[in-house]
N, C-alpha and C positions, 0 to 999 in steps of 0.2 A: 076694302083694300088696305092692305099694310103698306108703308111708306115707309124708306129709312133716309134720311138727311146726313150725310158723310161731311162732317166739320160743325164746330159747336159756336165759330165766329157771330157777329151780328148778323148774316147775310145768313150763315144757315139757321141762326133762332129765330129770325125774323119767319123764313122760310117756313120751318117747322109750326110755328105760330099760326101764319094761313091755313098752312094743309090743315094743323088739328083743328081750327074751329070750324074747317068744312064736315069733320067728323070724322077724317081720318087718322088709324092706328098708326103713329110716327113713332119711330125709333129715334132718337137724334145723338149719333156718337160725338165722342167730343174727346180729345188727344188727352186729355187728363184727367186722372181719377175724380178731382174734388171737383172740377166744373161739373160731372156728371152728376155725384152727389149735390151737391149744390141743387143743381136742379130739381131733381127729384122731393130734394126736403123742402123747397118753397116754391115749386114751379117758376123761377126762374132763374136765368142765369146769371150769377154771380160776379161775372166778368165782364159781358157782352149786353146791351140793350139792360140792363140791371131794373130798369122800371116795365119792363113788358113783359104781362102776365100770360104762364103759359096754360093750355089747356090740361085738363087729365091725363088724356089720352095722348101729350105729349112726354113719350120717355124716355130718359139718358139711359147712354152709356158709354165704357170706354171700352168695350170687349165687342173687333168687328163682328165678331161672329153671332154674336147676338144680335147687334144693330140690324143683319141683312139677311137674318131668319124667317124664310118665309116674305119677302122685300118682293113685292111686284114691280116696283118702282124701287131706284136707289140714282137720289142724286148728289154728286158730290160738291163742296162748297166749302174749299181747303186752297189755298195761297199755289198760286202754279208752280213755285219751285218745289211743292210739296206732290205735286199729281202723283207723279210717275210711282214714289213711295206710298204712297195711299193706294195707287189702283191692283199696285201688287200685296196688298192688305185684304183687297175687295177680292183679288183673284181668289176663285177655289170656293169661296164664303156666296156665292149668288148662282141662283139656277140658269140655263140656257135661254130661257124667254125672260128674262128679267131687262125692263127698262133701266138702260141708265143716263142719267141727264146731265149734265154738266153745267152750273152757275158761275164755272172759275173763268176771268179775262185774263188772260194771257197768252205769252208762246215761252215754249220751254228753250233755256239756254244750252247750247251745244248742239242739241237735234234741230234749234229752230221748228219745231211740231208745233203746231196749236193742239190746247188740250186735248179734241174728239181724235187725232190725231194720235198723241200719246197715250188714252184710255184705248184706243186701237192696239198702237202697237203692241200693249201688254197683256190684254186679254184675247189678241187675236180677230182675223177679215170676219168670224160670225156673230159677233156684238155689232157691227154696222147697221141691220137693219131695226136692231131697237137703239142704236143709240142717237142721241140729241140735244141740243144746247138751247141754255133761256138766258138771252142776255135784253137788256133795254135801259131805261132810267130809272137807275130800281136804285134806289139807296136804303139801305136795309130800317134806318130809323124812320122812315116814309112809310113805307109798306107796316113795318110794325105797328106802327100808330093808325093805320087803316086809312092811310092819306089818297085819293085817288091817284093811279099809275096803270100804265101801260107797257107791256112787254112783246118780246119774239122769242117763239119759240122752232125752231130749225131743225129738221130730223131727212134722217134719208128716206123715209118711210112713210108718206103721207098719214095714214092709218093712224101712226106713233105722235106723228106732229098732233094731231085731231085729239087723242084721246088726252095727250096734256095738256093742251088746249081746254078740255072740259076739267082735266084734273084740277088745277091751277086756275082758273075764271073764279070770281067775285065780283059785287058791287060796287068795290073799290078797287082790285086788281085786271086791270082787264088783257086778256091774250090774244096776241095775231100768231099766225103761221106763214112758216117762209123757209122756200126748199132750200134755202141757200146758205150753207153750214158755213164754209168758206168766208162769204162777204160779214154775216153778223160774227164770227169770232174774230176776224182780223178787226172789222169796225170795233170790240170792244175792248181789243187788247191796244190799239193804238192812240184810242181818246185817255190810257191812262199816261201816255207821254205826252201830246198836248197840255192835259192838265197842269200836267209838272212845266212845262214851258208859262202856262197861264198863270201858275201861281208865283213864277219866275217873275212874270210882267205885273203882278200884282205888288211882289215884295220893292220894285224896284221903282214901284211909284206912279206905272203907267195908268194909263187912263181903261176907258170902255173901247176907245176904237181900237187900242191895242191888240187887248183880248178878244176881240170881234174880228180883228184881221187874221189873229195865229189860229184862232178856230176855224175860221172859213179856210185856209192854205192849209192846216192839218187835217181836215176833211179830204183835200183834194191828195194831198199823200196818200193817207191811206184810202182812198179811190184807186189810188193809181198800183199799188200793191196790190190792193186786193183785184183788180183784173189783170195783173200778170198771174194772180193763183190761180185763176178761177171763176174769181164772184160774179153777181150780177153789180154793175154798175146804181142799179137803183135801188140796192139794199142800203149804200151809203145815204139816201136818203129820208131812210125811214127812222126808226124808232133806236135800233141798236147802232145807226150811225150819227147824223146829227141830234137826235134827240137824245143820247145817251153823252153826246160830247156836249152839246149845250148846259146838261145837268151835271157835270166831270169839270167842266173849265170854271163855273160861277157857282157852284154850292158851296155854304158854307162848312154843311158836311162832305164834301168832296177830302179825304186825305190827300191824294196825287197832288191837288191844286194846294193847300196847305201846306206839303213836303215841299214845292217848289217855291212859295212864297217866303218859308227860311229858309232855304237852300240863299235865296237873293240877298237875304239880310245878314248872310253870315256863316248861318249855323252848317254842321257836316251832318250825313241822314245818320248815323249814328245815336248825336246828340241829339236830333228830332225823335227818333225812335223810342230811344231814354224814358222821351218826357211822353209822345204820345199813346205808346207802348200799343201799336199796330203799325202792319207792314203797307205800304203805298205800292200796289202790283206795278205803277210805271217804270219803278229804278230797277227792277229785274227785266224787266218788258223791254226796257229800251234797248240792250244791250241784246238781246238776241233778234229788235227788230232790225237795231241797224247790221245786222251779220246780215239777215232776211235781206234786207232792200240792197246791201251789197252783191246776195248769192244773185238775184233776178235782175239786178240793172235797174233797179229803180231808184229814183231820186228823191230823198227824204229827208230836205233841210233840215225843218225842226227836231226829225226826230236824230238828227246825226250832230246838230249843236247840241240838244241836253243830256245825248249821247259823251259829248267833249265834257261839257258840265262835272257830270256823274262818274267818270270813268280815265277822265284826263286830267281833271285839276284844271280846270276854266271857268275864268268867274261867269256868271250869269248875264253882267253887265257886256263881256265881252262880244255876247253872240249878237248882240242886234244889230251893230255896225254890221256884222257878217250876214246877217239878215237881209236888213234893209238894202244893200249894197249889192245883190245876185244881180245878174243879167235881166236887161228888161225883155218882157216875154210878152205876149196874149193870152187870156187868161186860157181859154179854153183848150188852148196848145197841149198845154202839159196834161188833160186828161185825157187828151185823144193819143 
């Protein structure tokens, strides 16, 4: 089976890294010429996971059309505000039965889509039955290092889910399935605004219960969004929803949580940017969730102060009086 990995970031060398030591022929594009060289001349990349050796039979490039030659599988693993321009790169270059997977957490801003969503809209209603998303507690430097982890992977397709289920399994990565596209991509796209909330409560001094509270209350947000869209309600508690926001809010490789912890002490994400030189999907994320939870009527504290934060000029400190201070409720109220 040929494979092609769409993005050359940690998350897709990491990616690439698994499939080729199961023996698969991987293609891995990468947006610029010299990462792909790079790779190719020392098997690894130059940029990204810099100490993770890549297989043989893992090859760059930056020519898509090469990448998805003959691609049984193509998944892509490119920053969400980049989808829509990448999938219309992928248009044209991939056969009719050709899987494609999606590793990106996000929703896109202005359409408010979720990725599978906007890989839809541009290739069109007959990529639905192969297409599918793997989100979970996957930190790319984990998996790379062959750390034990567990994911989901979510397709319309049973059949589809099944077979990247087998593609993707290892002794150190292990795969569920779960028909429910909807609930694990909204859970993965809103644990990257928590994050940035947690790393907010981190910069500013807060303790454990802090972050233990905006996780548990940022779970039930996006609960409560994802069953105005659609989801099962008990996807939020599997693997791509608290399990992925557990490992989002306290890693210390978590960027989101990072971005947010100087966001608190100061710094503009610019200047975070500068120094970290990678993107935190929440500061995009947030802003088309809170458009999302305004279009459905849904109530999404946290994500609507780091929302103010990020997008209005409010300090970080300001939000917890606004926090702490809502209407007293019963818990369970707000998810029914």
């Amino acid at each position: 089976m040929r494979i092609a990995v769409i993005g050359a970031g940690s998350w897709g060398t990491a990616t690439a890294a698994l499939l080729g030591k199961k023996g698969y022929d991987v293609a891995l594009w990468a947006l610029e010429e010299d990462v792909a060289t790079g790779i190719n001349a020392a098997h690894r990349n130059p940029v990204y996971l810099k100490d993770l050796a890549l297989p043989d039979n893992v090859v760059a490039t930056n020519d898509m059309s090469v990448a998805l030659r003959d691609a049984e599988v193509a998944i892509l693993v490119v920053v969400s505000h980049a989808m829509r321009e990448v999938v219309e790169k992928v248009k044209g270059n991939i056969g009719p039965d050709t899987i494609i997977v999606s590793q990106t957490k996000g929703v896109e801003n202005g359409t408010m889509m979720r990725m599978s969503e906007v890989i839809e809209d541009v290739l069109g209603p007959a990529v639905r039955p192969h297409l599918a998303v793997l989100s979970g507690p996957n930190h790319a430097e984990e998996v790379g290092g062959e750390i034990p982890s567990a994911t989901v992977v979510a397709a319309y397709d049973d059949a589809v889910a099944k077979l990247l289920q087998e593609i993707y399994m290892t002794p150190y990565f292990r795969v569920y399935t779960n028909p429910d596209i909807i609930g694990v991509e909204i859970a993965g796209a809103t644990k990257n605004v928590v994050a940035l909330a947690a790393g907010m409560s981190d910069g500013l001094g807060f303790g454990d219960n802090s972050k233990a509270s905006l996780l548990t209350r940022g779970l039930a947000e996006a609960t409560r969004l994802g069953i105005a869209l659609g989801a099962r309600p008990m996807t939020f508690s599997g693997l791509a929803g608290v399990g992925d926001m557990v490992v989002t809010c306290f890693s210390r490789h978590s960027r989101n949580r990072l971005v947010g912890e100087r966001l608190a002490k100061g710094q503009t994400v610019q200047e975070i940017y500068d120094d970290i030189h990678m993107i935190a999907e929440g500061v995009q994320t947030s802003h088309a969730l809170h458009d999302l939870a305004k279009k459905m009527g849904v109530v999404m504290p946290i994500t609507h102060h780091v929302y103010e934060v990020l997008y209005e000029g409010r300090a970080p400190a300001e939000i917890v009086p606004a926090l702490m201070s809502r209407t007293a409720r019963e818990e369970s109220d707000e998810l029914a």
